[in-house]
C-alpha positions as CSV (number, residue, x, y, z in Angstrom):
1,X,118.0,109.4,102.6
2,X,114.5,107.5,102.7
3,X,114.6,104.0,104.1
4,X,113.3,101.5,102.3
5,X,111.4,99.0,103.6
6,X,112.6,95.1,104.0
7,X,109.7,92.3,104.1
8,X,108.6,89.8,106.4
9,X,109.3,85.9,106.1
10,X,106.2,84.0,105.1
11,X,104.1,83.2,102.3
12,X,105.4,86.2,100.2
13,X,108.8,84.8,100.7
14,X,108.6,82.5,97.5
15,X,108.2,85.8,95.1
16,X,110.8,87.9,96.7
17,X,114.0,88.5,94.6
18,X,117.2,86.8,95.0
19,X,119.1,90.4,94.2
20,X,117.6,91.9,97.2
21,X,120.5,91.4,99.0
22,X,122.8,92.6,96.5
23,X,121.1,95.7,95.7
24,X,121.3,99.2,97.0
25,X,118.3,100.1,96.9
26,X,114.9,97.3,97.9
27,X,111.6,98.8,97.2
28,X,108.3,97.1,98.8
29,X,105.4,95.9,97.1
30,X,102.0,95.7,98.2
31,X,100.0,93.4,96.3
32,X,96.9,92.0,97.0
33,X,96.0,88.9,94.8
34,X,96.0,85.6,95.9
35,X,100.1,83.9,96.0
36,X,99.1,82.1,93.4
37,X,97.5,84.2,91.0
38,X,99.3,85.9,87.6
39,X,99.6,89.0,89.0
40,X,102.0,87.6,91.8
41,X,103.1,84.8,89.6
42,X,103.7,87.1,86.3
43,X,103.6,90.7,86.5
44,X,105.2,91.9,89.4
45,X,108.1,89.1,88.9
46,X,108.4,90.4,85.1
47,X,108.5,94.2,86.5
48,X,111.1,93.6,88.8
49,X,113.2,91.6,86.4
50,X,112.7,94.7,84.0
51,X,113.8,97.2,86.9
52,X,116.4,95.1,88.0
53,X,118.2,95.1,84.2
54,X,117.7,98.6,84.0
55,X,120.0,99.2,87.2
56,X,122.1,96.4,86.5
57,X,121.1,95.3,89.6
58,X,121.2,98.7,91.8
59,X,117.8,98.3,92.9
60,X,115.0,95.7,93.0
61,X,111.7,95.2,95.1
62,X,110.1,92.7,97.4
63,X,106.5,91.5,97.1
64,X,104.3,91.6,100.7
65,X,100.8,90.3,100.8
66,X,97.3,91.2,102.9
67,X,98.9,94.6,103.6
68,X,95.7,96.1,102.7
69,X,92.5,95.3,100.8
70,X,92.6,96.1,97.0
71,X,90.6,100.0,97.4
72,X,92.8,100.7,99.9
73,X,96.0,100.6,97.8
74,X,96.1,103.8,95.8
75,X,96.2,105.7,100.0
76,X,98.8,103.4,101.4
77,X,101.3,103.9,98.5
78,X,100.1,107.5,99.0
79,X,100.8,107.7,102.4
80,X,104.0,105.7,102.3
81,X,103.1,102.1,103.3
82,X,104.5,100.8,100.1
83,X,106.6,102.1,97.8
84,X,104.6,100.3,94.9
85,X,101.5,98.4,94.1
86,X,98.7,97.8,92.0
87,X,95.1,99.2,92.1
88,X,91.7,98.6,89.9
89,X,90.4,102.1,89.3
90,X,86.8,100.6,89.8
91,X,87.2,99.7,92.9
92,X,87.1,103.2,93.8
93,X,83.4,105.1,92.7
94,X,84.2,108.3,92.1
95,X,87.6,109.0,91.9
96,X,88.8,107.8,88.7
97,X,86.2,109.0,85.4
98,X,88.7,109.0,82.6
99,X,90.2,105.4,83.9
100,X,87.4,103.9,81.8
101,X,87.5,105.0,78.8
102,X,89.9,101.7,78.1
103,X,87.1,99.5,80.2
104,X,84.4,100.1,77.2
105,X,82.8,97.3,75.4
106,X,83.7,96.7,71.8
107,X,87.5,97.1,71.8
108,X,89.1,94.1,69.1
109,X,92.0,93.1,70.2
110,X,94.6,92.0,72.8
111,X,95.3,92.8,76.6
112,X,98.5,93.7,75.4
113,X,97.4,96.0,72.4
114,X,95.1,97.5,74.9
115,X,97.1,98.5,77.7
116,X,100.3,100.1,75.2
117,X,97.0,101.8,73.6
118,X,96.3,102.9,77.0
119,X,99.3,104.5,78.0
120,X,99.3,106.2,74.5
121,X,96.1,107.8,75.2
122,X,97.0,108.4,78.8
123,X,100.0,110.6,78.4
124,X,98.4,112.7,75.2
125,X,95.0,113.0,76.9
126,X,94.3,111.1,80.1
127,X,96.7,112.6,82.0
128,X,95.7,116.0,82.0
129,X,92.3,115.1,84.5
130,X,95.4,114.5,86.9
131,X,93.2,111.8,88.8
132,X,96.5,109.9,90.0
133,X,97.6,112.9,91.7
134,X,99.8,112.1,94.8
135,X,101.1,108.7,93.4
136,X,103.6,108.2,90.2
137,X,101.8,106.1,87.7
138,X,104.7,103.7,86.2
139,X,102.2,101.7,84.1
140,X,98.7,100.9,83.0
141,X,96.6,98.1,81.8
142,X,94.1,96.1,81.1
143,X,92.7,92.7,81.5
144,X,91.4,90.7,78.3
145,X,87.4,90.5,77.8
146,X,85.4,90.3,80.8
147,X,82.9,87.3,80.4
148,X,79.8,86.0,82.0
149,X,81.1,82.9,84.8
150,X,77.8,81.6,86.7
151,X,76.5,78.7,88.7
152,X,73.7,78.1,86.7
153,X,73.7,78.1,83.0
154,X,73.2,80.9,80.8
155,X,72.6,80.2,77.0
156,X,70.8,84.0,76.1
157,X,71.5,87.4,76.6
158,X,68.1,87.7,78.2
159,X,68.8,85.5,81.0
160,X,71.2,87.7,82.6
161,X,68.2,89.8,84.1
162,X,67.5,89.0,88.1
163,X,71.3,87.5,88.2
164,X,72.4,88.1,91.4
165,X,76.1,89.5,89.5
166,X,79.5,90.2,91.6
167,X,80.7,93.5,89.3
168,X,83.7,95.3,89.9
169,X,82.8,99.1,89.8
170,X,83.1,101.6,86.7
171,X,82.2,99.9,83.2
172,X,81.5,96.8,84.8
173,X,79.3,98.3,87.0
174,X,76.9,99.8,83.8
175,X,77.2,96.7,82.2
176,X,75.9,94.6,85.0
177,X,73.2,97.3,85.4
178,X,72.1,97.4,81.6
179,X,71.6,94.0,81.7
180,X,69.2,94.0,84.6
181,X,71.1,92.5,86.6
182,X,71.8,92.9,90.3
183,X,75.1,93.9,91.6
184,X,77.2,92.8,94.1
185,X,80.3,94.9,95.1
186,X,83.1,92.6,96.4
187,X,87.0,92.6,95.8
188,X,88.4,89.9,93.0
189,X,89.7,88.0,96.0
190,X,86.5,87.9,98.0
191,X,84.7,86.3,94.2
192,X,85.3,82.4,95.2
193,X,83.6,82.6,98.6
194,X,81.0,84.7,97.1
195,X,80.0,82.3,94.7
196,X,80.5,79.3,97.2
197,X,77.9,80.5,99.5
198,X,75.5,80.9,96.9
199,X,75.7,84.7,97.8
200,X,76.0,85.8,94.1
201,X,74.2,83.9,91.0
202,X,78.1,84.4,88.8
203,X,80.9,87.3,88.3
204,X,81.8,89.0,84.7
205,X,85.3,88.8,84.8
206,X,88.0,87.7,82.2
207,X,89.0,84.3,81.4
208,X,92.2,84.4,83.9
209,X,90.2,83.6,86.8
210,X,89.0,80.5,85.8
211,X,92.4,79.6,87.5
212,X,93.9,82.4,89.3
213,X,90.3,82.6,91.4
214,X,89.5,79.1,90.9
215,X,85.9,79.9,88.9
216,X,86.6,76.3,87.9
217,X,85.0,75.1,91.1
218,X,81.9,77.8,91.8
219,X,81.2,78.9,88.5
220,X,81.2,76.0,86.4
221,X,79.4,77.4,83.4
222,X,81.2,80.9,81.1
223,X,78.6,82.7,78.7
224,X,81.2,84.2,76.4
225,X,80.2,87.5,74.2
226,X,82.6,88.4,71.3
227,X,85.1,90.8,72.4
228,X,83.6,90.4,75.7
229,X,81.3,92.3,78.0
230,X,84.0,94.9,79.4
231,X,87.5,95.5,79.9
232,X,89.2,96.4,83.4
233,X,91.2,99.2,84.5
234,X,95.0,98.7,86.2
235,X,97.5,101.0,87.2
236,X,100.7,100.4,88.7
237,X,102.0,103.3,90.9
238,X,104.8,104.1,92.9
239,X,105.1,106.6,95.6
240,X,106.7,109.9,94.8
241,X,109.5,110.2,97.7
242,X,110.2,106.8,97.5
243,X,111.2,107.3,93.2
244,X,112.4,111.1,94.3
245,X,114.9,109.4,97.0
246,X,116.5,106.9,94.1
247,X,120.0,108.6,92.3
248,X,119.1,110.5,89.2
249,X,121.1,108.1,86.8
250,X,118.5,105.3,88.2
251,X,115.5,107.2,88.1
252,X,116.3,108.1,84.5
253,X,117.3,104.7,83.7
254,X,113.5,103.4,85.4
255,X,111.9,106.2,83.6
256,X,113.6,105.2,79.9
257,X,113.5,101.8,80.1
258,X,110.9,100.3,82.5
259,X,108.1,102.6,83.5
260,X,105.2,103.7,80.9
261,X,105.2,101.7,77.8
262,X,107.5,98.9,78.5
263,X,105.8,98.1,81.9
264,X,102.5,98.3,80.2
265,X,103.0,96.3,77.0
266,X,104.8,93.4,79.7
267,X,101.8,93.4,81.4
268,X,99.4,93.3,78.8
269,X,101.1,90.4,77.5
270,X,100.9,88.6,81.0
271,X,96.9,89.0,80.8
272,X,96.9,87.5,77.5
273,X,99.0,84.4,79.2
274,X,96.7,84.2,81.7
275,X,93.4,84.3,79.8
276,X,95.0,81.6,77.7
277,X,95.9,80.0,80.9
278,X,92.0,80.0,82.3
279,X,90.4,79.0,79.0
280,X,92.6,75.9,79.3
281,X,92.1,75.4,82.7
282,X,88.4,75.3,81.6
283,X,88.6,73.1,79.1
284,X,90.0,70.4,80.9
285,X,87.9,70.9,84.1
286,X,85.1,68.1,83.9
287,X,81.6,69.6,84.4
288,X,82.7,73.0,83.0
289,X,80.9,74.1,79.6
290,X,81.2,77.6,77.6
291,X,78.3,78.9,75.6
292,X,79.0,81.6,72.8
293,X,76.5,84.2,72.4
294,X,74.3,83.7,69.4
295,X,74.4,86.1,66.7
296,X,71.0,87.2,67.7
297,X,72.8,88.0,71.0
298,X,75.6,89.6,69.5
299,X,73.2,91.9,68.0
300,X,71.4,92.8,70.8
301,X,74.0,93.9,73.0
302,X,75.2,96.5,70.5
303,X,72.7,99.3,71.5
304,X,73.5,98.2,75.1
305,X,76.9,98.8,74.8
306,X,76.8,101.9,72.4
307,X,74.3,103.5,75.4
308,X,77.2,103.2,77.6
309,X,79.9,103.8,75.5
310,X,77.9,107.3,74.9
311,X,77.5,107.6,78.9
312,X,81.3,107.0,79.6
313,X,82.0,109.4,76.7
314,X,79.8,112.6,78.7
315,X,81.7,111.3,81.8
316,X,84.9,111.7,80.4
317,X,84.4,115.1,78.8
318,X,83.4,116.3,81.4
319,X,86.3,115.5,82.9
320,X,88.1,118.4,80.7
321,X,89.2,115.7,78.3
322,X,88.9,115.2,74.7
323,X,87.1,112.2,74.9
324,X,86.2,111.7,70.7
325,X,89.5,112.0,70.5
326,X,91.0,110.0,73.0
327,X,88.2,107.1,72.1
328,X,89.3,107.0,68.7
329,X,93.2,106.7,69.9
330,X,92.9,103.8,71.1
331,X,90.8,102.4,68.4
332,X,93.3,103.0,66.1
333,X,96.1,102.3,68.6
334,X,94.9,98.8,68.9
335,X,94.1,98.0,65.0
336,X,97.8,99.3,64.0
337,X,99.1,96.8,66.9
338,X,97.2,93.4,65.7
């Protein structure tokens, strides 16, 4: 039977679970936000509460930090590194196309509306491009609306142009572009020091990292567009000998009550605690100012964003997916859920 991995003392220690030495089975995690942040704080506490209940207590999972950076993710669960962690599909050019159909602009409505839309459209559609292939995918998200955080303040659309941006890859990536911006590719984590050396002129990113990546500080000023600029891409995936090696009552008790839906409305719903979270955070920060885009601006970015919206459509399709189809899904997905 596989061995499953224990974790280090240190500054994981705080998030692992007290069941872990009760359980039969202890699955690792490799995550690679900051302790601090919702992901570490939120998510993979709520999932292993939810995998825990589902085994009444037969297996749970420890968290373990700085394994890896964040592209490396989706080849170390691969390879068998970590039973489980989290990747961003931009992070990795290329190799996910279908992945951002959920990051388009334009979507109205909640992280958590958006990511059980997601998995929806991922197992009638998505699915079938088979872009996961070597890892079990147990969930998928999405972050709330990706805003505009900079170091100097931005009060028009127009401004944006000659930014020196940190984007993350896939949508983000066009968006920055369309804008006239220039990019710079870095990992979430990497954002604060970015900004603090004055290598980068602001990030889009959503509200949340006001406070998990303390924008607070760096980036004191948000230009906020209605439903925001873009969405981002999660998936949370497991490696297939690790969930193979689990007792068939368990896997079908993970696969029926934790993994797919339930996974991805919980974390949905963390985003949307964590955006509220940031926008607070903001508030209260003294120095720290949000400007909402002008109608004027509102307008303008709609031919922006129906030019990529078109692009990521082609993309998709040519995938072999049906990506009308799959576009509208989640549009309609979302609007029954709010």
């Amino acid at each position: 039977m596989r061995m499953f991995r224990t974790i280090a003392a240190g500054a994981a220690a705080a998030l692992i679970s007290t069941a872990a030495m009760a359980a039969e089975y202890t699955l690792t995690i490799s995550s690679w936000a900051p302790p601090t942040h919702g992901i570490n704080a939120k998510m993979w506490p709520g999932l292993i509460k939810m995998i825990e209940d589902a085994t009444d207590g037969r297996v749970t999972a420890e968290v373990k930090l700085g394994i890896a950076p964040p592209p490396a993710q989706m080849d170390l669960v691969q390879d068998g590194a970590a039973d489980m962690s989290i990747i961003f599909h931009g992070y990795q050019a290329g190799r996910f196309v279908t992945t951002k159909l959920i990051e388009l602009p334009g979507y109205e409505g909640s992280a958590e509306a958006a990511s059980v839309a997601y998995w929806r459209v991922f197992e009638k559609y998505l699915s079938k491009a088979n872009e996961h292939r070597g890892v079990k995918v147990i969930a998928l998200h999405t972050h709330g609306p990706a805003q505009l955080h900079t170091n100097v303040k931005v009060t028009a659309l127009d401004q944006i142009k000659g930014l020196k941006l940190r984007v993350p890859g896939g949508v983000g990536g066009d968006v920055g572009a369309a804008l006239g911006a220039t990019g710079i590719k870095v990992p979430a984590p990497k954002v604060y020091e970015t900004l603090a050396s004055k290598a980068a002129d602001g990030v889009v990113i959503p509200m949340e990292s006001r406070k998990g990546f303390r924008l607070v500080e760096v980036a004191p000023y948000v230009y906020r567009m209605p439903g925001g600029f873009y969405r981002g891409s999660f998936a949370m995936i497991m490696n297939e000998d690790a969930f193979a090696a689990l007792p068939e009552d368990i896997r079908k008790a993970l696969a029926e009550k934790v993994f797919g839906e339930p996974a991805s409305r919980m974390l949905g719903k963390v985003w949307d605690e964590i955006d509220a979270i940031g926008l607070e955070e903001t508030l209260k920060t003294p120095g720290n100012e949000i400007v909402d885009a002008s109608a004027e601006d509102v307008a303008a970015y709609k031919p922006i964003a129906d030019k990529i919206i078109a692009k990521v459509l082609d993309e998709v399709a040519a995938a072999g997916v049906d990506a009308k189809a799959a576009y509208a899904m989640i549009r309609e997905e979302m609007a029954k859920a709010e």
